[in-house]
C-alpha positions in Angstrom: 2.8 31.6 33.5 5.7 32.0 31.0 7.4 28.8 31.3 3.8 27.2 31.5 3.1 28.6 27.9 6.9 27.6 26.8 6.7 23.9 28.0 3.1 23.4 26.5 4.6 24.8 22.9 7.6 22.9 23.4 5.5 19.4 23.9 3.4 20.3 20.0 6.2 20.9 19.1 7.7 17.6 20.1 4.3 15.7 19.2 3.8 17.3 15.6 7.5 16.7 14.1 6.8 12.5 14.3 3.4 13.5 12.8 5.2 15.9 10.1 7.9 13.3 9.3 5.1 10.6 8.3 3.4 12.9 5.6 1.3 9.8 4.3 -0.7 10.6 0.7 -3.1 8.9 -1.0 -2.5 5.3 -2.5 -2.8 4.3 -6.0 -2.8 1.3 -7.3 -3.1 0.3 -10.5 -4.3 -3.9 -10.5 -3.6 -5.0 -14.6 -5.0 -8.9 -13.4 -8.3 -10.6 -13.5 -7.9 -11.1 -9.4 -8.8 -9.0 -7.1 -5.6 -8.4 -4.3 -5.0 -7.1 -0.5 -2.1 -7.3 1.9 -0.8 -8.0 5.1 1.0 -5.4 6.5 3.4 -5.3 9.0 2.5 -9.0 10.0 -0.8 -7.6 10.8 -4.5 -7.6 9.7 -5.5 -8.4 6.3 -6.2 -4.8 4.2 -9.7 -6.7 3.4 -11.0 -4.9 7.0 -10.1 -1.1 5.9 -13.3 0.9 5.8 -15.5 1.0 2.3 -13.8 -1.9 0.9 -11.1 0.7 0.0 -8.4 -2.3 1.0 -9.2 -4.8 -1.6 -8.1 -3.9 -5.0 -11.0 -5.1 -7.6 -10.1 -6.8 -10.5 -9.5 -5.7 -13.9 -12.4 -5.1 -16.0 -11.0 -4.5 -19.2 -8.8 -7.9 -18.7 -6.3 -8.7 -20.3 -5.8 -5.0 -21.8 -5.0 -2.8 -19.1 -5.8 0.3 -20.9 -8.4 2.5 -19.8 -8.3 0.9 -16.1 -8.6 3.5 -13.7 -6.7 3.4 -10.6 -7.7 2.6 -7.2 -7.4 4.9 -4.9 -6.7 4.3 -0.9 -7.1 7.4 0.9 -3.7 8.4 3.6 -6.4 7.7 6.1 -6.7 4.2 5.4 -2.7 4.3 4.7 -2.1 5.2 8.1 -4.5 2.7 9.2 -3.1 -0.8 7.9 0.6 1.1 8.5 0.2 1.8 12.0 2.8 -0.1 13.5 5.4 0.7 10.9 8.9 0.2 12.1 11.8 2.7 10.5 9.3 4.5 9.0 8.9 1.7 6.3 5.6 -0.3 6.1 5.8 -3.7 4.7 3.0 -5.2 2.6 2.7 -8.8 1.7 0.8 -9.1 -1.6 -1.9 -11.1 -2.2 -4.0 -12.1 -5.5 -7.0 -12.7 -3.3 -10.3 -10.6 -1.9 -9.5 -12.1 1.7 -5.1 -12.8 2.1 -3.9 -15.7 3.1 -7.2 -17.3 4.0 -7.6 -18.4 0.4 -4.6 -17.9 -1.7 -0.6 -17.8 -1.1 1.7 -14.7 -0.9 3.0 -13.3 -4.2 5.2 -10.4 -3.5 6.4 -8.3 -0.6 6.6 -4.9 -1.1 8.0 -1.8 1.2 6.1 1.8 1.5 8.7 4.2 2.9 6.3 6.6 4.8 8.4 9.6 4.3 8.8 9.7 0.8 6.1 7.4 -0.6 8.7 5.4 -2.8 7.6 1.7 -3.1 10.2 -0.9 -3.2 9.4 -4.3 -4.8 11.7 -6.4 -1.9 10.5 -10.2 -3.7 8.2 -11.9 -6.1 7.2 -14.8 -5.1 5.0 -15.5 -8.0 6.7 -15.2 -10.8 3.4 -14.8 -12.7 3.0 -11.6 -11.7 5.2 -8.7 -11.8 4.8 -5.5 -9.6 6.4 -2.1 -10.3 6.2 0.7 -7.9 6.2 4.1 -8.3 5.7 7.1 -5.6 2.3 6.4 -4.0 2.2 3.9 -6.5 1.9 0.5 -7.6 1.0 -1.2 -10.5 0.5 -5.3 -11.0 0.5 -7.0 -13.7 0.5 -11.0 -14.9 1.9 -12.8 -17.9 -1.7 -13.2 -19.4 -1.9 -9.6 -19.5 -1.8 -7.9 -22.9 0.7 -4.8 -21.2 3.3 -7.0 -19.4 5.4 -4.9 -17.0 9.2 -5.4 -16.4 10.4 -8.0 -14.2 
C-alpha cells in the first residue's frame, strides 16, 4: 500500500513540475495603430479563433495619440491556448496588422514569448512601418503615423 501511495505522489510530482515550469500570465498588449492585429503562432491557427475575440487586438481609438489607450488584455488561458505546441518553451508569434492573419494582409513582425519568464523578444520587422517593443507580458506596437513613435 506504501509503495502504491509513493509511486502515485512520485507521478504529480513528475506531471506538475512541466506544468510549474510554464507559469503563463496574462497578456498585454498595447496596439498604438489604426489596425486592428493577430498572430500566428507556432505555424499554427490564426489568434482570430481564441474565445471572446480576446485574440484580435482592436484598433486604436484615440489614433494617432496613443495616450490614454488602455491595454488589451489576453487572459494565460488563452496564452496557453494559441501556445500549445511551443517548442523550448518559446512560443513564436507572427504579427499581423489584420482582424483575420494572413487571409488579408502580409506578416509584419515575428516575435518570441519565452513561457517561463514572459520576456518578449522582437526576432524581425518585416514592416518597417511599424515598430514593436516588448516588455514582460508585454508588447506594444506602434507606426510611423503615430504621434508616440517607439524605438526601432
Amino acid at each position: 500500500m506504501f509503495k502504491k501511495i509513493l509511486m502515485a505522489s512520485m507521478l504529480t510530482a513528475g506531471v506538475s513540475i512541466p506544468l510549474m515550469a510554464q507559469a503563463v500570465s496574462d497578456l498585454s498588449l498595447l496596439n498604438c495603430t489604426n489596425k486592428p492585429s493577430t498572430v500566428v503562432t507556432n505555424n499554427g491557427g490564426c489568434s482570430d479563433t481564441l474565445p471572446d475575440g480576446k485574440g484580435v487586438t482592436p484598433p486604436n481609438p484615440y489614433y494617432p495619440s496613443c495616450s490614454g489607450t488602455p491595454a488589451w488584455v489576453v487572459p494565460a488561458s488563452d496564452v496557453n491556448t494559441a501556445c500549445k505546441t511551443s517548442k523550448n518553451n518559446t512560443c513564436v508569434a507572427d504579427v499581423y496588422m489584420t482582424n483575420n492573419c494572413s487571409k488579408s494582409g502580409s506578416k509584419i513582425a515575428q516575435i518570441d514569448l519565452d513561457l517561463s519568464s514572459g520576456k518578449i523578444t522582437v526576432v524581425s520587422i518585416y514592416d518597417n512601418n511599424y515598430h514593436i517593443d516588448g516588455g514582460t507580458w508585454y508588447v506594444k506596437i506602434t507606426d510611423n503615423g503615430n504621434v508616440a513613435k517607439s524605438k526601432a
